[in-house]
C-alpha positions as CSV (number, residue, x, y, z in Angstrom):
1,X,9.2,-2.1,-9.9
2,X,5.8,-3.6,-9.1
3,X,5.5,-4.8,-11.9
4,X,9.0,-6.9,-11.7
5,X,7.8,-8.1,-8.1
6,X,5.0,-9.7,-9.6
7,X,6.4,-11.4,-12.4
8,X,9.9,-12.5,-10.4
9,X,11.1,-14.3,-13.7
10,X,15.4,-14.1,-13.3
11,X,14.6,-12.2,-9.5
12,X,17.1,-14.1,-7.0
13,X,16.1,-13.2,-3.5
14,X,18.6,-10.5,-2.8
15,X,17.2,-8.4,-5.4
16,X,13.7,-9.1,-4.9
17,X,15.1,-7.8,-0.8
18,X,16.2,-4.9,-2.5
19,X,13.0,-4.2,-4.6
20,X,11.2,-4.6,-1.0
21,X,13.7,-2.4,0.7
22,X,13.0,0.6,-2.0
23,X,9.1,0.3,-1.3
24,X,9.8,0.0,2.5
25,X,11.9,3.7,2.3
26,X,9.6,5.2,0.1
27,X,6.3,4.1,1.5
28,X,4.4,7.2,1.7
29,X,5.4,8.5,-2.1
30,X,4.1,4.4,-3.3
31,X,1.1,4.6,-1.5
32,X,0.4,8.3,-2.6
33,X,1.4,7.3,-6.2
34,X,-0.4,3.9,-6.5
35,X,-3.7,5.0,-4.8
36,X,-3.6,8.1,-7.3
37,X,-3.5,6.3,-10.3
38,X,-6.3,3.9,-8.9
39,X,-3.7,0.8,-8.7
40,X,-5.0,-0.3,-4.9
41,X,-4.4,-4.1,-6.1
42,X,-0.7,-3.0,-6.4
43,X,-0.5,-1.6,-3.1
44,X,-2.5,-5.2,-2.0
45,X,-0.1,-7.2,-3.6
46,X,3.5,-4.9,-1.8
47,X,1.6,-5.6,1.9
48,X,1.4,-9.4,0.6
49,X,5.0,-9.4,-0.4
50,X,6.2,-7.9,3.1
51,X,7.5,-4.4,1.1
52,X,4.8,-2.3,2.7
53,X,2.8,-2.8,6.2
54,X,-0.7,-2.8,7.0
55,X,0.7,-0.2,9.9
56,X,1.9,2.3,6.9
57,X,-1.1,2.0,4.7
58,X,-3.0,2.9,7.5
59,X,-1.2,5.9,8.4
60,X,-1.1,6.9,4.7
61,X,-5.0,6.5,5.0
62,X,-4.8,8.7,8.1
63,X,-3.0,11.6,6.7
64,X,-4.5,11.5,3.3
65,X,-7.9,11.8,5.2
66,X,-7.6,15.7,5.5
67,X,-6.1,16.7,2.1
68,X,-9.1,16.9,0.1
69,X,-8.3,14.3,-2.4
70,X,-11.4,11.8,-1.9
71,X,-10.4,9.5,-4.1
72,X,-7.1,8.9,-3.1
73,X,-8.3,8.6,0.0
74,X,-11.6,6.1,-0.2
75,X,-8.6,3.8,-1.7
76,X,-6.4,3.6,0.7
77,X,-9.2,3.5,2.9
78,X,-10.6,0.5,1.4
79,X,-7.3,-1.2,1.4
80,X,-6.9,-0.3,5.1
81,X,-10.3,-2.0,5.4
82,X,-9.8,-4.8,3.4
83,X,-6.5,-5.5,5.8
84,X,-8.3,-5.3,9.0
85,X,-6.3,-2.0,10.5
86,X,-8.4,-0.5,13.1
87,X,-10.1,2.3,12.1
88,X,-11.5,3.0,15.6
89,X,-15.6,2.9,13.9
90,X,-17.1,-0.2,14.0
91,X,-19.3,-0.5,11.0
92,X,-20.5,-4.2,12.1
93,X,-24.2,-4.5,12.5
């Protein structure tokens, strides 16, 4: 699916709204999924493309933060960074 986003070759704009409507239902299970198999530039490129929301990778970040996994966490962390959602720690100096 991301992969068909990216490359858009044949995609007319309806199914290229669909495409971004299935990420935008399933949010939680992409971000899981993509962050697990280490594919944060995927996740980048669905915020880009409107199919996923700084706000959701955020909360993903959020919820993922207790579970143990630290890997899937430090990457949606770093994408939650990399976006600018506030994290409520301000690690300026």
């Amino acid at each position: 699916l991301v992969a068909r986003l990216r490359s858009g070759c044949y995609l007319d704009e309806n199914v290229r709204d669909v495409y971004r409507s299935i990420v935008s239902h399933r949010a939680s299970q992409v971000c899981r999924y993509l962050a697990g198999v280490g594919d944060i530039d995927s996740i980048a490129f669905l915020v880009e493309e409107g199919a996923l929301t700084v706000d959701e990778v955020s909360a993903e970040a959020d919820r993922t933060a207790g579970t143990g996994d630290a890997q899937l966490s430090a990457y949606l962390f770093e994408l939650k960074h990399r976006f600018g959602a506030p994290s409520g720690v301000d690690f300026s100096l």
